[in-house]
ZAPAZA-277596 format. One line per 5 residues: number of its first residue (from 0); their letters; for each residue z, y, x of C-alpha. Coordinates in steps of 0.001 Angstrom, whole numbers, plus 500000, padded with zeros to 6 digits. Layout:
<atoms>
NUM = a = Z Y X  ...
</atoms>
This chain:
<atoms>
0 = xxxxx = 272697 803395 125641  273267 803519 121828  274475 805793 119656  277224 805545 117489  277821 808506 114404
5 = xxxxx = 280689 808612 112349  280796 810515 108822  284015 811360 107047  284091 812655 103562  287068 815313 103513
10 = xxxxx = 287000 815799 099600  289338 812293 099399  290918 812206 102433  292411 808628 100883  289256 806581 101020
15 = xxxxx = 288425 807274 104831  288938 803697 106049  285538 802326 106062  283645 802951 108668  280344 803384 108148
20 = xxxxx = 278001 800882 110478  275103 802993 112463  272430 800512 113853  271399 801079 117221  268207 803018 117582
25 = xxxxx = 266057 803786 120551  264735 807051 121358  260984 806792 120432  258416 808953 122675  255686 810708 121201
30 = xxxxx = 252086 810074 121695  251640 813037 123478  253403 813184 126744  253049 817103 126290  255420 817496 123612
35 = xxxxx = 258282 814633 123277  259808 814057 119620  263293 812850 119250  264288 810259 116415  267983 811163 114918
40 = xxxxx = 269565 808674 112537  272458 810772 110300  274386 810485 106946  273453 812899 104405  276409 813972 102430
45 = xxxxx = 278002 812004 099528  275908 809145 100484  277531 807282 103262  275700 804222 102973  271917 805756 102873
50 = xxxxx = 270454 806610 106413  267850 809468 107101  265637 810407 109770  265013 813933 110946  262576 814484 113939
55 = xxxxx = 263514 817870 115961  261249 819512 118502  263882 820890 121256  262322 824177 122853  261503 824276 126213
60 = xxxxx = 263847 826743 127535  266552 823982 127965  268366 823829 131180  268918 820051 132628  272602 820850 133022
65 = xxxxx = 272774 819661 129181  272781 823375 127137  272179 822564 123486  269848 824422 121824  270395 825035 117510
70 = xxxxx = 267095 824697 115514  266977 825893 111718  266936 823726 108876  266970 823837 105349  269261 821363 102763
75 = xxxxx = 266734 820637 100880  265367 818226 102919  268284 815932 102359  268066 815984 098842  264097 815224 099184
80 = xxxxx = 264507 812380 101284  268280 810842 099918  268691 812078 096144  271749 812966 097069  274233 815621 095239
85 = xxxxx = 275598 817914 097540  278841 818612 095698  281189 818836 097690  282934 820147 101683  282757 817443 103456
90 = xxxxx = 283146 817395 107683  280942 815248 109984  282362 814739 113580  279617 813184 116455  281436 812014 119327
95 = xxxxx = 279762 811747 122479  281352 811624 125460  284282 813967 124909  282519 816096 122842  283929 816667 118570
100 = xxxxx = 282165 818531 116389  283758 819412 112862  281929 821465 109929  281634 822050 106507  278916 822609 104470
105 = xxxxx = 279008 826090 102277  276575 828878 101345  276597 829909 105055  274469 829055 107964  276623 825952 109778
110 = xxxxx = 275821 823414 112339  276118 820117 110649  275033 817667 113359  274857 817106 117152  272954 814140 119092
115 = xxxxx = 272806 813103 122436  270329 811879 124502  271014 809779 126746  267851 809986 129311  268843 813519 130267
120 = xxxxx = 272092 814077 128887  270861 816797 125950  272600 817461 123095  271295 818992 120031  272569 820819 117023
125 = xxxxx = 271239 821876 113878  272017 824290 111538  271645 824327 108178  271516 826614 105446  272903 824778 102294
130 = xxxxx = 273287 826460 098320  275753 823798 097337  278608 825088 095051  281893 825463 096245  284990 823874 093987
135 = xxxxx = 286926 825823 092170  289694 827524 093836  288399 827265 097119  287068 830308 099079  284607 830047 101574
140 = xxxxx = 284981 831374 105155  283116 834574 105201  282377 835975 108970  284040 839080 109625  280497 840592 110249
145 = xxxxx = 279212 839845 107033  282824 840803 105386  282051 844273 107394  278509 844774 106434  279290 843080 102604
150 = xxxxx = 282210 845646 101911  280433 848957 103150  276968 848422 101368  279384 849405 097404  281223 852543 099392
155 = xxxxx = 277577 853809 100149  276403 853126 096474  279565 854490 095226  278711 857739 097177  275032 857918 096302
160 = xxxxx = 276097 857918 092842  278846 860424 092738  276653 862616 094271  273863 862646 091866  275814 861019 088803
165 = xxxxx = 276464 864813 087671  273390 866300 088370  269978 865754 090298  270070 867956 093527  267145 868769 095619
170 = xxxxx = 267648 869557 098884  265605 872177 100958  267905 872130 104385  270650 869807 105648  274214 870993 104018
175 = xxxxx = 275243 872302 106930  272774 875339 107055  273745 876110 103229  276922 876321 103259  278748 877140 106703
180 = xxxxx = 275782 878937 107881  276468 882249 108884  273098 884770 109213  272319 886530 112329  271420 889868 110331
185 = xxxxx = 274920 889915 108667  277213 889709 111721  276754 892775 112723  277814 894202 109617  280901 891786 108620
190 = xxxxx = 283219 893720 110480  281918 897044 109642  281996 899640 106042  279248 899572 104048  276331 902800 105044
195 = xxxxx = 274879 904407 102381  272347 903025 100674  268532 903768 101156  266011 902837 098571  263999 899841 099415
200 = xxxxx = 260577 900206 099880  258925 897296 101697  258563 892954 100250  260278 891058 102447  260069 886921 100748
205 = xxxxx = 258832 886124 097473  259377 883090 095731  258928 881694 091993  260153 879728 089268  258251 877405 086739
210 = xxxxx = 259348 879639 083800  261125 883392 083754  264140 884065 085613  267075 884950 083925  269568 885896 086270
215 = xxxxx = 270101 886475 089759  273091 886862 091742  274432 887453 095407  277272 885040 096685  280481 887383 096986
220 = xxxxx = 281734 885826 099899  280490 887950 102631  279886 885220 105514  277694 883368 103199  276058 886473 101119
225 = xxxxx = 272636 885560 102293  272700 883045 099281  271238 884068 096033  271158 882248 093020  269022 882093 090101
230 = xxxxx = 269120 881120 086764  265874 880054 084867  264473 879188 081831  262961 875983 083353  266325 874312 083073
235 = xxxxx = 266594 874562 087082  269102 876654 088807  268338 877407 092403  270136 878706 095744  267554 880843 098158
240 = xxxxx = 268116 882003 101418  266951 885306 100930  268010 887046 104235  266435 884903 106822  263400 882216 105662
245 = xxxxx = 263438 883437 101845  263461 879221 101148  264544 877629 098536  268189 875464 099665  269017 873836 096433
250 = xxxxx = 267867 873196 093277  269976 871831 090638  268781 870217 087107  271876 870002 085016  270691 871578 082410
255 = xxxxx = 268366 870087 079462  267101 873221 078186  266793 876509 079684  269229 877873 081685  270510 881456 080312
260 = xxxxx = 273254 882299 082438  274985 881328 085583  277553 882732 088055  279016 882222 091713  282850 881385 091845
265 = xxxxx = 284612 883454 093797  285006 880888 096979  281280 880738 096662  281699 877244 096942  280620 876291 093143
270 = xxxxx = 278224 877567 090700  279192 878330 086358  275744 877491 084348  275126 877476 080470  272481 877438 078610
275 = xxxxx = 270554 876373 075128  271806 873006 075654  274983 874706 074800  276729 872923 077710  279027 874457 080468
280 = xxxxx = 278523 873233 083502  280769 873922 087661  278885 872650 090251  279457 871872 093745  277661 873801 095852
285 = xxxxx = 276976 871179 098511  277180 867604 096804  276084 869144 093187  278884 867490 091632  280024 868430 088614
290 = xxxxx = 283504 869788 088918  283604 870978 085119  281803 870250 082084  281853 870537 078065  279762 870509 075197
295 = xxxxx = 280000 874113 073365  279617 874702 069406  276673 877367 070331  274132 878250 072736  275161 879947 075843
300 = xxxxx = 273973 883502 076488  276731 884956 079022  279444 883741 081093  281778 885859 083652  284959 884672 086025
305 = xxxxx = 288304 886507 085451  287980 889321 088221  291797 887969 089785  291564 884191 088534  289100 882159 089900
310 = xxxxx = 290081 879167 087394  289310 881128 083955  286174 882268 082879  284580 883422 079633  281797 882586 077461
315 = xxxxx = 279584 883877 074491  276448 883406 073037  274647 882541 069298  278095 882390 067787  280793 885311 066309
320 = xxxxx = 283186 884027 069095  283945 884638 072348  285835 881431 074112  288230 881305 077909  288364 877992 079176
325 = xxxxx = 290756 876952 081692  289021 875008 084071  292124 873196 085448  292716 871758 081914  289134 871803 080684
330 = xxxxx = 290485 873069 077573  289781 876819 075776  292569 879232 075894  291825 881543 073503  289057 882648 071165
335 = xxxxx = 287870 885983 070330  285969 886254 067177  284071 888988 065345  282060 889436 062742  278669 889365 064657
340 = xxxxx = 276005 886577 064863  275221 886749 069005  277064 888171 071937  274647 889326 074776  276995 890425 077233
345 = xxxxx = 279984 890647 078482  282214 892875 081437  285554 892642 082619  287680 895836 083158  289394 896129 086413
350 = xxxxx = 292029 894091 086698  291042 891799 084024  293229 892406 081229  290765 894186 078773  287223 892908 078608
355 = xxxxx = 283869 894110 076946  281415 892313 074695  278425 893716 073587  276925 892401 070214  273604 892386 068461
360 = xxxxx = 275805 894100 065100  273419 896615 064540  273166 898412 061025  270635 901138 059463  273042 903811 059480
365 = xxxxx = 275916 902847 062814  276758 900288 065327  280277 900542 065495  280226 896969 066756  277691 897221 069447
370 = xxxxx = 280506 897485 071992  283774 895839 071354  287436 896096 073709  289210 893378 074143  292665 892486 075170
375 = xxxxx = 292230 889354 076841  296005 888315 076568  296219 888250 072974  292466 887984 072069  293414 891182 070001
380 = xxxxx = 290799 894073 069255  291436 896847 070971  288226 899063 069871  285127 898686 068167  284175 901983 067928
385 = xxxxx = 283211 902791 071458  279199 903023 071126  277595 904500 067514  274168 904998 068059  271654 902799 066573
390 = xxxxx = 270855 900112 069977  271859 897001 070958  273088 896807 074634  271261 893855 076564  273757 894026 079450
395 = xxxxx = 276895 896320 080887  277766 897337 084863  280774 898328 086331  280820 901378 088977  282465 899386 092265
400 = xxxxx = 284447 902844 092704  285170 905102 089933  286682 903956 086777  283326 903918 084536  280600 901312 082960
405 = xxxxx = 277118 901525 082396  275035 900213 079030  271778 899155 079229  270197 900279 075619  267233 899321 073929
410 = xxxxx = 266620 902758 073517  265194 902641 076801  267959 904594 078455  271112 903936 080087  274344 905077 078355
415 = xxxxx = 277564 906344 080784  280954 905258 079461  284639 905708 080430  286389 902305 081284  290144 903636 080384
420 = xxxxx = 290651 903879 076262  289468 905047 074169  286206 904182 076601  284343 907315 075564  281031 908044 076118
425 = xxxxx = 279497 910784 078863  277150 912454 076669  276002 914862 079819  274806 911977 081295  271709 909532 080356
430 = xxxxx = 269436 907549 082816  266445 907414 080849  262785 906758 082218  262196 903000 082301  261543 900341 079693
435 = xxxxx = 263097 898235 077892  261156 896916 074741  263577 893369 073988  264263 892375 077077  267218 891324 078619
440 = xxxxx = 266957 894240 081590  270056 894471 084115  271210 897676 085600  273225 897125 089103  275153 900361 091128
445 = xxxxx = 275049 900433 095067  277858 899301 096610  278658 902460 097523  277959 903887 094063  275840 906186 094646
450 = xxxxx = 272699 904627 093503  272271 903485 089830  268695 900410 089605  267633 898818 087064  263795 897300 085867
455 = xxxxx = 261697 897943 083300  259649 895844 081075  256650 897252 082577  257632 895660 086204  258878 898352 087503
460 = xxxxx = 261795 899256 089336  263777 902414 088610  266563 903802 090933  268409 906716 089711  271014 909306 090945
465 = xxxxx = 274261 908395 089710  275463 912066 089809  272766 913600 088551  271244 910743 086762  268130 911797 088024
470 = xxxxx = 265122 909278 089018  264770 908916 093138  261989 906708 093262  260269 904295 091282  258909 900642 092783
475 = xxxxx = 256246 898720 091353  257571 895584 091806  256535 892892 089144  253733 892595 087028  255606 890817 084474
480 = xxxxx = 258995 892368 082819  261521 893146 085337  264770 891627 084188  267590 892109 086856  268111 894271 090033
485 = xxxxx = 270861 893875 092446  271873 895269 095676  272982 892901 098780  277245 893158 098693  276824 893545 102984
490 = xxxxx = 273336 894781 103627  272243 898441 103100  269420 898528 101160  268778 895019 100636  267494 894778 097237
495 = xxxxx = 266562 891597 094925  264525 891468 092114  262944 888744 089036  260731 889328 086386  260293 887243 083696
500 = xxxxx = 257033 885196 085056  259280 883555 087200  259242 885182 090711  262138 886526 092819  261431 889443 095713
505 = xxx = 263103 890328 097889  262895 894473 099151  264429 896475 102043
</atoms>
C-alpha cells in the first residue's frame, strides 16, 4: 500500500494549487527483528519541494486495535537536515483512511505529523516543540492551563513583594498565633477587675537584643496583651510573647540606625517606630507593611498616640520642635516649638487636649523649661514654669486613676506633680532611692495605682509606695542599667523589665 502526504502552506492561502508529488516508499525493517524502525517521508515547512526522513521508534505499549502513540521531537532537526526557515504558521493535513489532522507550528508543544502503517494499521504522531516567531499581529493559542498557571505566578510575586517591600520581617510563629491568639493565662482574667498588685519576685523568660533596649511596651488591647514590644538600638524592633513561651514572634528591620522609640496603636494591630535615621515609620503588625512613613528634619527621641485619636500622634527629638502628623494625610498638623535643643519626653493629659514635653533646657541658676504645657489645639504655651529645680527629666508617667504625673529626675529621685494647671508640684512627696546617672530610666504605676516602679542604673529594680512614697522592695534584676519597668495592663503582678545590655525579663 503506499502512502500519499499532502502539505499546505496556510500563510498564502492563494498559491495552494500544486500539489506536491510524494514517491511511494516501502516500509524498511530493521536489522534487528527485536526492535523494528519505521521510515517516514514528510515536508518540512517552507520547503515543499525538499523531502526528509525521520526514523521513530514506536514504544511497545501499543495496542493492535491501532492507538497512536506521540513521541517528542525537537525543530531543530528540520533545519539540520533541510536549511529551511521556519517563518511562518503553516498547517499539514495526513489523510489516511478517514483520518485529518490539522496543526500549526508555534512556541508550543504541537503534533505536526501522523503516518500510517499499513502492515498493522498504526498510526503515529509526533510532537514537536518549535521556537519559530510568530507574525506580527497574530497571537498564539495559549492552553488555558498554562494561561492559569502563567497569570498566578505575578499575583504571588506581587504579594511577596508588598509584604517585604516596606520592611524585612522575620517570623518566629505562623500569623495566626501572633495576632488572633488569645493566652490561656489571660482568660480568666478578661472578664474580671484588676486585683491588687503584688510585687514580683520570681524570672519567668528572658530574652536579649544585639544592642540596649530602649523601650518596652505592653499591647493595650487586652485579648492580645501577652505581646510586648521592644525598641532597640540595633535598628530591630521586636514582638515577644512574654506570657506563655517568652519567644520572640516578629522582628522588624525598618530602621537604618537605632531605633529610639516605638509605640503600639491603639487596635494593637500596628506598631509607630523612629529613630536616628530620623524616619517615622506604622507598621503592620502581621504582613510588616508599612502603613505610614516620612523622612523627619531631626532624630527621633519620643513619639506618643493622641489618648482619643488613634490617627494622630506626636513626635520630638534633637530639634526645638515638637511635630503632630496626621496619619490619614501623612502630613504635620501643627508644630510646637521652643527654645530648647532636644525633647526627651513627652505625656498626654487626660483627654488629650494639653500635653507635656520635657526638655534638656537646663541653666546654672533654673530650669523653667524643663517641663513645658501645651495646648495641643493651638500649639500655644500654656506653662513653662511647672518644674525649677536644676534636672533634666528623662521620662514622665501618668497615675491610671487620680489626676497626677510623675518625673523621672536626674537627681536620682522621682518628682510628684499635679496634672490640672498650674501643674504644681507635691513637695511632701519624693521617691528617691534608685539611680539614675544619664540614663534614660522609666517609671511605670500599677494599674491599680497603688504601686509606683521604676530601675536604676545600677540594675536594679525599685518599687515604691505611692502614698507614702516609701520603698517596698527592691529587685536585682539586671546587671547592666535598668531602663524601663512596666506592669502587665491584665495580669497582677506581671512585671517586664530591659536594661541597656540588651535583655528583656520577664517577673511575677
Amino acid at each position: 500500500m503506499s502512502l500519499s502526504l499532502v502539505a499546505y502552506d496556510d500563510s498564502d492561502s492563494e498559491t495552494e494549487t500544486e500539489n506536491t508529488e510524494v514517491p511511494n516508499t516501502s516500509i524498511k525493517q530493521a536489522s534487528q527483528p527485536s526492535s523494528s524502525v519505521n521510515c517516514v517521508q514528510y515536508f518540512a515547512p517552507g520547503s515543499l519541494g525538499t523531502k526528509s526522513t525521520y526514523e521513530m521508534q514506536p514504544t511497545g505499549n501499543m495496542d493492535c486495535s491501532g492507538t497512536s502513540t506521540a513521541c517528542e521531537d525537537a525543530s531543530e532537526h528540520y533545519v539540520q537536515n533541510n536549511n529551511a526557515d521556519l517563518t511562518s504558521p503553516y498547517c499539514k493535513r495526513a489523510y489516511s483512511g478517514h483520518t485529518a489532522l490539522c496543526m500549526s507550528y508555534k512556541n508550543y508543544e504541537q503534533a505536526s505529523s501522523s503516518s500510517t502503517n499499513s502492515g498493522n494499521g498504526v498510526s503515529h504522531k509526533r510532537i514537536h516543540k518549535d521556537s519559530t516567531t510568530a507574525i506580527k499581529g497574530i497571537r498564539p493559542y495559549i492552553p488555558k492551563r498554562l494561561r492559569q498557571e502563567n497569570s498566578s505566578m505575578p499575583e504571588k510575586k506581587e504579594c511577596d513583594q508588598r509584604e517585604n517591600s516596606d520592611c524585612n520581617v522575620k517570623l518566629g510563629i505562623s500569623r495566626e498565633q501572633t495576632l488572633r491568639k488569645i493566652s490561656e493565662l489571660i482568660k480568666p482574667y478578661l472578664g474580671s477587675k484588676y486585683k491588687l498588685t503584688e510585687v514580683p519576685k520570681s524570672l519567668i523568660f528572658m530574652s536579649k537584643h544585639s544592642g540596649p533596649v530602649n523601650e518596652i511596651q505592653w499591647c493595650p488591647v487586652r485579648e492580645q496583651s501577652h505581646m510586648l514590644l521592644s525598641a532597640s538600638m540595633d535598628k530591630t524592633v521586636k514582638v515577644w510573647d512574654a506570657v506563655d513561651t517568652g519567644c520572640c514572634l516578629k522582628t522588624y528591620s525598618c530602621h537604618s540606625c537605632a531605633v529610639r522609640a516605638a509605640r503600639w496603636s491603639s487596635c494593637g494591630r500596628r506598631i509607630l517606630s523612629g529613630g536616628f535615621d530620623s524616619m517615622l515609620h506604622l507598621t503592620d503588625v502581621e504582613t510588616g507593611k508599612q502603613i505610614f512613613s516620612s523622612k523627619n528634619e531631626f532624630r527621633i527621641s519620643a513619639l506618643k498616640f493622641h489618648p482619643t485619636d488613634s490617627n494622630i500622634f506626636i513626635c520630638g527629638g534633637f530639634s526645638p520642635e515638637v511635630k503632630s502628623w496626621d496619619i490619614r494625610t501623612s502630613k504635620v498638623l501643627r508644630v510646637y516649638k521652643a527654645a530648647i535643643q532636644q525633647t526627651l519626653d513627652m505625656l498626654f493629659l487626660p483627654e488629650g487636649k494639653e500635653f507635656l514635653t520635657s526638655t534638656d533646657a537646663v541653666s546654672r541658676d533654673s530650669a523653667d523649661r524643663t517641663i513645658i504645657a501645651w495646648d495641643f489645639q493651638s500649639a500655644a504655651k500654656i506653662s513653662n514654669q511647672i518644674f525649677h529645680e536644676r534636672y533634666t527629666c528623662p521620662s514622665l508617667t501618668l497615675h491610671p486613676k487620680e489626676s497626677v504625673f510623675v518625673a523621672q529626675t536626674n537627681g536620682n529621685y522621682m518628682a510628684l506633680f499635679s496634672a490640672q494647671r498650674p501643674y504644681r508640684i507635691n513637695r511632701k512627696k519624693r521617691y528617691e532611692g534608685h539611680k539614675v546617672e544619664g540614663f534614660a530610666v522609666g517609671c511605670e504605676f500599677s494599674p491599680d495605682g497603688t504601686l509606683l516602679a521604676t530601675g536604676s542604673s545600677d540594675g536594679k529594680v525599685f518599687f515604691y509606695n505611692y502614698h507614702t512614697a516609701r520603698i517596698i522592695r527592691t529587685l536585682s534584676a539586671h546587671k547592666e542599667a535598668c531602663v524601663s519597668t512596666i506592669f502587665h495592663p491584665v495580669l497582677p503582678s506581671l512585671l517586664a523589665t530591659c536594661d541597656w545590655a540588651g535583655e528583656v525579663k520577664i517577673w511575677q
